[in-house]
N, C-alpha and C positions, 0 to 999 in steps of 0.2 A: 368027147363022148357022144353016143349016141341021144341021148337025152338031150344036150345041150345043143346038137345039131338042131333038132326035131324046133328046140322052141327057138330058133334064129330062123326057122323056117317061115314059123308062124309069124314071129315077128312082122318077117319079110313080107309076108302076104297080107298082111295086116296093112300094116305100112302102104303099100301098091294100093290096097281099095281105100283106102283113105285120100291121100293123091288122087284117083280115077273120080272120084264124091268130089272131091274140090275143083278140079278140073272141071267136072259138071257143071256143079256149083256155077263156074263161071259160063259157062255157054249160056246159059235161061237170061241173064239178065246184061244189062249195058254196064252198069256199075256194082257189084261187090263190094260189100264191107263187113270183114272180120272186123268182130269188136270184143268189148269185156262191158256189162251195162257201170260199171264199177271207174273205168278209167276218164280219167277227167278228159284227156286229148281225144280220145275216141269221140266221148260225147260232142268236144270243141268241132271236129270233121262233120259229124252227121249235119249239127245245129247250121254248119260253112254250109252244103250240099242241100239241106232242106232251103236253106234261105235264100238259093239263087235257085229254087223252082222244079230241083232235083229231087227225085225219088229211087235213092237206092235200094238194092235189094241186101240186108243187115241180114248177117249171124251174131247175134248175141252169142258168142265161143263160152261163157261161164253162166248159160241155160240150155244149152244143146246136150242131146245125150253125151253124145262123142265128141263136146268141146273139147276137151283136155287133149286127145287126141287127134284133133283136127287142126287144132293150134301146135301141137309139137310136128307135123306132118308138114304145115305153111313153113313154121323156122327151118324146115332139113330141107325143104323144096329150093329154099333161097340160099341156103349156104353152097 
């Protein structure tokens, strides 16, 4: 149906600027890290990379507007 077109449309473009943001995302900085401030091995990485002198650039993905979002866009990017 017409309706159901329209919102796979949106989806779809939705989807693309999320990608294009994450994509971003990674140009600015040397290191990237999607996280959750909640997951224990998240934390385990950060605590790894602060301790040998590194300074990454974190998304805490379950304080960002578009967490939920930006995390289901990293999982589709990768499969």
């Amino acid at each position: 149906s017409l309706e159901s077109s329209q919102t796979s449309h949106a989806i779809s473009t939705e989807n693309n600027r999320l990608h294009a943001h994450i994509q971003e995302i990674g140009l600015v900085g040397d290191l990237v890290i999607f996280s959750k401030s909640s997951c224990c091995m998240c934390h385990a990485i950060k605590r790894l990379f602060y301790e040998q002198g590194v300074n990454p650039m974190i998304y805490e993905l379950d304080k960002e507007i578009n967490g939920r979002e930006m995390e289901h866009a990293l999982i589709y990017s990768c499969t």
